[in-house]
C-alpha positions as CSV (number, residue, x, y, z in Angstrom):
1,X,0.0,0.0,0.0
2,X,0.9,3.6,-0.5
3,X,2.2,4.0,2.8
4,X,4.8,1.4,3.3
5,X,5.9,1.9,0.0
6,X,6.7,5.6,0.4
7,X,8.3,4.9,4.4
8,X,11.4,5.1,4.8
9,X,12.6,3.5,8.6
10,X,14.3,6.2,10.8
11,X,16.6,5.8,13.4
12,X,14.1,5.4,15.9
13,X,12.3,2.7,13.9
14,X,15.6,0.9,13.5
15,X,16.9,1.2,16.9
16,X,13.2,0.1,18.0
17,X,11.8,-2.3,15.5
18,X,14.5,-5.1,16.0
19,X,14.1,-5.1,19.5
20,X,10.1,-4.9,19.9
21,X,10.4,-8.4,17.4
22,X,12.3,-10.3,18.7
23,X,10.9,-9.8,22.0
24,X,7.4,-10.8,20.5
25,X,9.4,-13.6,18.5
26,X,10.8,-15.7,21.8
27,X,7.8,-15.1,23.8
28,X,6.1,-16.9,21.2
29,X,8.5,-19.3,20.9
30,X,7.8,-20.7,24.9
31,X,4.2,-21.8,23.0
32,X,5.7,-23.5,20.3
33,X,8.1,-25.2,23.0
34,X,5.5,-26.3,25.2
35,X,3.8,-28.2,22.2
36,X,7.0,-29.7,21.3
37,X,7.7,-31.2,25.0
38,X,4.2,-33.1,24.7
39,X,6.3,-35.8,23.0
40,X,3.8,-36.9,20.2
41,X,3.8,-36.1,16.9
42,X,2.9,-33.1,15.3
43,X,2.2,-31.2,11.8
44,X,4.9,-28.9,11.1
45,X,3.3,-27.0,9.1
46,X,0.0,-25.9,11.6
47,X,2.4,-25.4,14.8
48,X,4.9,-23.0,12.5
49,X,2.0,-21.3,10.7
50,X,-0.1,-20.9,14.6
51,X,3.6,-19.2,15.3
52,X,3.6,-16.8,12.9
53,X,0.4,-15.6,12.5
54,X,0.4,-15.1,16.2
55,X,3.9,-13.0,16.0
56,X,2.1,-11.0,13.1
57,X,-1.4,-10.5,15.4
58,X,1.3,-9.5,18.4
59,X,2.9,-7.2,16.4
60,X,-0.4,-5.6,14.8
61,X,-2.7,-5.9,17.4
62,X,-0.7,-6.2,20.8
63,X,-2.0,-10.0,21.5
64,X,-1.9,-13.3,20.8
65,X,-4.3,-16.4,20.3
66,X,-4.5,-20.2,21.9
67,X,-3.3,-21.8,19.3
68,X,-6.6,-23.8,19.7
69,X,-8.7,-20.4,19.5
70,X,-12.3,-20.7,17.4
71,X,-11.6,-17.5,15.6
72,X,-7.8,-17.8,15.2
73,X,-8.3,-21.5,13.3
74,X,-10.6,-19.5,10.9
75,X,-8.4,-16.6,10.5
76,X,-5.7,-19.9,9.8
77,X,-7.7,-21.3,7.5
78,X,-8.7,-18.4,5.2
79,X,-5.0,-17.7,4.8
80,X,-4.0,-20.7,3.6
81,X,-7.0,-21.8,1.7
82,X,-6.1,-18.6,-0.5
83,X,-2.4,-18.7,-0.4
84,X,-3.1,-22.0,-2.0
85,X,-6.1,-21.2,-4.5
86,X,-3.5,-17.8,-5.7
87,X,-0.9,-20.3,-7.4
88,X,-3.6,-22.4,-9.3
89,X,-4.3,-22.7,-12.5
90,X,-7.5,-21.3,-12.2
91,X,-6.6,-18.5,-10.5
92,X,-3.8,-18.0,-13.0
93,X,-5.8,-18.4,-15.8
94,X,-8.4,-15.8,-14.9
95,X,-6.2,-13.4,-13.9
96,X,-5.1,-13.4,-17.9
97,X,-9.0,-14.2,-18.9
98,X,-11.3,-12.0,-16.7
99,X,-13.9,-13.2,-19.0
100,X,-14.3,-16.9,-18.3
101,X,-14.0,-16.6,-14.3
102,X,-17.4,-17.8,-14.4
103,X,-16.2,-21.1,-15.1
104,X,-14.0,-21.8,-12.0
105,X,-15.0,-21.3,-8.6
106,X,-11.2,-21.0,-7.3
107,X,-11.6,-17.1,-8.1
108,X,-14.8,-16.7,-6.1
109,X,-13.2,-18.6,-3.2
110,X,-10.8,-16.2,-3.0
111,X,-12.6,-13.3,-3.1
112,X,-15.4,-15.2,-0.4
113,X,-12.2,-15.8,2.0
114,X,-10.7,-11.5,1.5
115,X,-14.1,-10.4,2.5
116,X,-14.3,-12.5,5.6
117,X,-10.8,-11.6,6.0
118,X,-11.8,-8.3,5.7
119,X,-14.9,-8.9,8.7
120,X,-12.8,-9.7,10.4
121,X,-10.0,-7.3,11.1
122,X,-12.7,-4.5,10.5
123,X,-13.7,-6.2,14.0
124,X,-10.3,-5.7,15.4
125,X,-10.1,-2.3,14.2
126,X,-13.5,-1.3,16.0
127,X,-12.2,-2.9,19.2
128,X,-9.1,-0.5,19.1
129,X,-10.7,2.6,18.3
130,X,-13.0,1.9,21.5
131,X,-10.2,1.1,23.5
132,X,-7.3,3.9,21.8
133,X,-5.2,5.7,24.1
134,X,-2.1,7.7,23.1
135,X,-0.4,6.6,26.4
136,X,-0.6,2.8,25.8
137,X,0.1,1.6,22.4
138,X,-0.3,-2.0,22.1
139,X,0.9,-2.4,18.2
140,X,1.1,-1.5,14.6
141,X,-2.4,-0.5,14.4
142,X,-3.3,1.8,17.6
143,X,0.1,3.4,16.5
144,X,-1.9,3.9,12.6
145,X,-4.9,5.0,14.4
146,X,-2.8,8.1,16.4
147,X,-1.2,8.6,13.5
148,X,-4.5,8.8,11.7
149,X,-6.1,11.1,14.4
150,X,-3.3,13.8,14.1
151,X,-3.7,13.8,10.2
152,X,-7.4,14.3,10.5
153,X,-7.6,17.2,9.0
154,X,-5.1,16.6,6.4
155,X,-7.4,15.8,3.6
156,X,-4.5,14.1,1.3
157,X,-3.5,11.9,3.9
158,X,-2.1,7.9,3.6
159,X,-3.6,7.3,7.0
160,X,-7.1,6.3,6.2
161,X,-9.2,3.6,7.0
162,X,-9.0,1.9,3.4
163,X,-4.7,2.2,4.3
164,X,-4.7,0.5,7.1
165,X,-6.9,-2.4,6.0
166,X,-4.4,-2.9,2.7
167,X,-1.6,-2.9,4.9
168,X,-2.6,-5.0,7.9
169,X,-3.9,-7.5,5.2
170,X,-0.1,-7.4,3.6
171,X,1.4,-8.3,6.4
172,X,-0.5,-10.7,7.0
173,X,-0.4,-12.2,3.3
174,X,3.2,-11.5,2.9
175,X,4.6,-12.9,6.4
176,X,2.6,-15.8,7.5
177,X,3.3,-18.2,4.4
178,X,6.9,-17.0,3.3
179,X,8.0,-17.3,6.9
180,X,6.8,-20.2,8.2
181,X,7.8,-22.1,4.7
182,X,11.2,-21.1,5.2
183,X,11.7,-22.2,8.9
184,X,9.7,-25.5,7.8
185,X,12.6,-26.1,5.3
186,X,15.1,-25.1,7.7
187,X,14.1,-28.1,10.1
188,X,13.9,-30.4,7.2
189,X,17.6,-29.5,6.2
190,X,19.0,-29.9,9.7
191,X,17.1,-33.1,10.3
192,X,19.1,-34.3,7.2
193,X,22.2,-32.9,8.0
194,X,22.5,-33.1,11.9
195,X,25.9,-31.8,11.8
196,X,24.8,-28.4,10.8
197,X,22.5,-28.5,13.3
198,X,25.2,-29.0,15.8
199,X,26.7,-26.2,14.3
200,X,23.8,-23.9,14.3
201,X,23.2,-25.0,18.0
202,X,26.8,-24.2,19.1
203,X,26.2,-21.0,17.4
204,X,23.3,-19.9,18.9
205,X,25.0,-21.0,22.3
206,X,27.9,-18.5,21.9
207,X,25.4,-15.8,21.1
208,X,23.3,-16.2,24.1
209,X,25.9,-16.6,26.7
């Protein structure tokens, strides 16, 4: 969107952003801990993407889900239902063929899954605005919101309601997938090579102490 295109970080956003992470990063990472302690088996793939997603929501909203929430399977679900129905041929084909989207329901899906997407952070949102206070800023969007509130009478402004939808729905779209893909593969390479997981390990050691 418009305005993460046109931001450039600052030093405050690059002395700040890093740290605010990462904190959000290893408290999530006790969850994903405790699940892997149960000693059964388990999907990769649902535990990395509950992690993410739930980093994301931190980061945007100030909180987290159970991993076992209602609402945050659904929010889950729509996600990956249309990060998968985006690369099919269908998809692929209308996008080229407006015309004939008729014929597949993949495109529909899609659009079905951004407008309850839409629901519901437009519920989030709400929630926020009730709640907003310039002295406790929980995330990305109550920071948008004071931002929004100081432009309001700036009639050219990038801090609208439309804005922050677009851009809490990239992050979301762009982060969730990506990431947890890439840390998926990352466990499948060190469970094939277990010396560079030693490696890694030692590493990581060294850092922290």
């Amino acid at each position: 969107s418009t305005t993460l295109e046109k931001a450039k970080p600052g030093p405050f956003y690059l002395q700040v952003s890093p740290s605010v992470c990462s904190t959000r990063i290893q408290f999530e990472n006790q969850s994903v801990f405790i699940v892997l302690n149960v000693g059964k088996p388990f999907d990769t793939k649902v535990i990395l993407n509950s992690a993410v997603s739930n980093v994301i929501c931190s980061v945007l909203f100030g909180e987290r889900f159970a991993y076992e929430d209602p609402v945050f399977l659904t929010l889950l679900k729509l996600l990956n239902e249309n990060t998968k129905l985006l690369g099919s041929p269908a998809v692929q084909l209308y996008n080229f063929y407006p015309s004939i989207g008729f014929l597949f329901g993949a495109p529909k899906t899609v659009s079905r899954n951004i407008e309850e997407l839409n629901a519901f952070l437009e519920t989030f949102f709400k929630e926020h605005r009730q709640r907003f206070s310039e002295n406790n800023l929980t995330g990305f969007v109550d920071a948008f919101l004071m931002k929004q509130q100081q432009e309001s009478r700036n009639s050219h402004t990038h801090f609208h309601n439309a804005n922050l939808l677009f851009s809490t729905l990239d992050l979301f779209a762009a982060g969730t997938e990506t990431t947890s893909t890439t840390i998926r593969w990352g466990i499948l390479l060190m469970m094939k090579y277990p010396e560079i997981q030693s490696k890694a390990k030692h590493l990581s050691l060294i850092k922290v102490f």
